[in-house]
Residue, then its C-alpha position, 0 to 999 in steps of 0.5 A: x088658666x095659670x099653670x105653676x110646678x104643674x099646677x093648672x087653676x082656672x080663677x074662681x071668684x065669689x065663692x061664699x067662706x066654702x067649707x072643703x073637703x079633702x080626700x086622698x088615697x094611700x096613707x089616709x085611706x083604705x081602699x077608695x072610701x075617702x075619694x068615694x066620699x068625695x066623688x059623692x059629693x062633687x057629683x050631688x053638688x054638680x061640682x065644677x073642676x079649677x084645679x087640676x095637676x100634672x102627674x109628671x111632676x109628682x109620680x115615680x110612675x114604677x110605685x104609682x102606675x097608670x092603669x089600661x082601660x076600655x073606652x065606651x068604643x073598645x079602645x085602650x085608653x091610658x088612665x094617670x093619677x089625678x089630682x083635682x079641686x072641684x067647687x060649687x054653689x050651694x044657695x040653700x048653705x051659708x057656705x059653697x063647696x070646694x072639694x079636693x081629690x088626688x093620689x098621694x104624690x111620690x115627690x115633692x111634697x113640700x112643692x105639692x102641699x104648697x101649690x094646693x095649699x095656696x089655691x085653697x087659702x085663696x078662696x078664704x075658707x072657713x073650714x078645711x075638713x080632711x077625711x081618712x079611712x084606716x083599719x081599726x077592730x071594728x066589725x063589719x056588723x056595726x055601723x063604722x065609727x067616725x073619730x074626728x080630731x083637730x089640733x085647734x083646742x077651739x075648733x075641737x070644742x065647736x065640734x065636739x072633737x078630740x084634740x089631735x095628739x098624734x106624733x109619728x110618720x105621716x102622709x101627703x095629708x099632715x104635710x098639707x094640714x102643716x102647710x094650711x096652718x102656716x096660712x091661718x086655715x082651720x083645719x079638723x080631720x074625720x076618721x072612719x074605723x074600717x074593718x081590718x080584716x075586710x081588705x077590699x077597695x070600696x066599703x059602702x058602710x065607711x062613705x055612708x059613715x063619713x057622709x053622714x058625719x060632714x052633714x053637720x059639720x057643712x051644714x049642706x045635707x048629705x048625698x045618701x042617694x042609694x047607698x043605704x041600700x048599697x050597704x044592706x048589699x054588702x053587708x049580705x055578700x060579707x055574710x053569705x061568703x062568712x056563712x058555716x065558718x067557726x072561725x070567723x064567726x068566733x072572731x066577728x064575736x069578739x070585734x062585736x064584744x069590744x064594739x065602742x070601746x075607745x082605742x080597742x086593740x084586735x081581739x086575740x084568743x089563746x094560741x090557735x083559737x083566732x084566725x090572724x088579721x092576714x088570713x081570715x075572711x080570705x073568702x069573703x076579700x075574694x067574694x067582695x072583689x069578684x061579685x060586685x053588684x053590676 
């Protein structure tokens, strides 16, 4: 295993033009949607982990703190951010699978994305997909919407995407693109729209959306499993903690209204009329964080 600036890469040989998946939490994503994307994936394929990264190198550990758990024996055990690269065979695709999970780094970026970015160019992918979750005014009663974009005119063509024209501050997730291009990789983003309002850490609706979008984009079919069913759930707890409040059925209304419309702001009301996106559907943020289904 060659260990470089805290990189650890078990050698890989023979993988088929992999497609890759990229997901990473912080500025890309919204709550754990894109690693629970990810984590999906590895687990359906099997994947097998070549890369992994030592957290010392890339963490100011007092912004990204390592959390305390409980082992199957009661012990405490010490959890860091991680950072891994699985891949996998897929017989029935044209392409294997690579998939890379992590927590946005604190420091050294230019480091980071370099080090990953020669692991993946190494392997000759024919694709690089990166997956991002952001806030958007979209209702929870819709299905979430997924945009994808890439900077390629060809690649956006291929896939019926959007061209990428956005200018402004960015996350771990552009520094690597920029670092993959360098290298020649195609690269393309898939974004899903998660409700704004819903500030919770795992939303069913947005892994399913985006799993559904990557099926034909790998050509591999998606991991649904039982999520569907886990989406009816949630769906059910946001409605029942949302049930006999005016407020929040005149804001979810509004949302409904401008559903599918192509860059839609937050509906606002008169003064007063709407609750603001800090306070409304506090209850239902407490429900979904306290009453997940066991």
């Amino acid at each position: 295993m060659d260990a470089v600036d805290g990189f650890s890469i078990t050698p890989v040989s023979g993988l088929r033009a992999p497609v890759v998946i990229v997901g990473f939490t912080g500025w890309s994503d919204t709550g754990t949607v894109t690693q629970d994307t990810a984590r999906r994936l590895i687990e359906a394929h099997h994947a097998q982990r070549f890369l992994e990264v030592d957290p010392e190198e890339y963490y100011v550990f007092t912004d990204t703190r390592p959390t305390v758990r409980l082992d199957e024996e009661g012990m405490r055990a010490i959890e860091w951010a991680r950072n891994e690269a699985h891949y996998a065979r897929v017989p029935s695709s044209e392409h294997d699978l690579i998939v890379v999970t992590g927590v946005e780094p604190n420091l050294r970026w230019r480091t980071f994305s370099t080090r990953l970015a020669d692991a993946i160019a190494e392997h000759k992918p024919s694709l690089v997909c990166t997956l991002v979750a952001r806030p958007s005014a979209t209702p929870h009663t819709r299905p979430v919407p997924v945009n994808g974009s890439s900077a390629d005119p060809e690649l956006a063509a291929r896939y019926g995407l959007s061209r990428s024209m956005y200018q402004g501050p960015t996350g771990i997730v552009g520094v690597l693109h920029d670092a993959l291009r360098q290298r020649g990789v195609p690269l393309i983003s898939l974004a899903a729209g998660v409700p704004h309002y819903l500030n919770v850490d795992e939303n069913p609706a947005a892994t399913l959306a985006l799993l559904r979008a990557l099926e034909p984009i790998t050509g591999i079919p998606a991991p649904i499993g039982d999520l569907e069913a886990e989406v009816v759930r949630f769906v059910e707890r946001v409605e029942e903690a949302s049930r006999g409040d005016d407020q929040i059925g005149a804001y979810v209304k509004s949302l409904e209204e401008h559903y599918g419309e192509p860059d839609t702001e937050t509906p606002s009301g008169p003064e007063g009329e709407l609750p603001s996106a800090a306070d409304i559907l506090k209850d239902i943020e407490d429900l979904l964080r306290g009453g997940q289904d066991s």
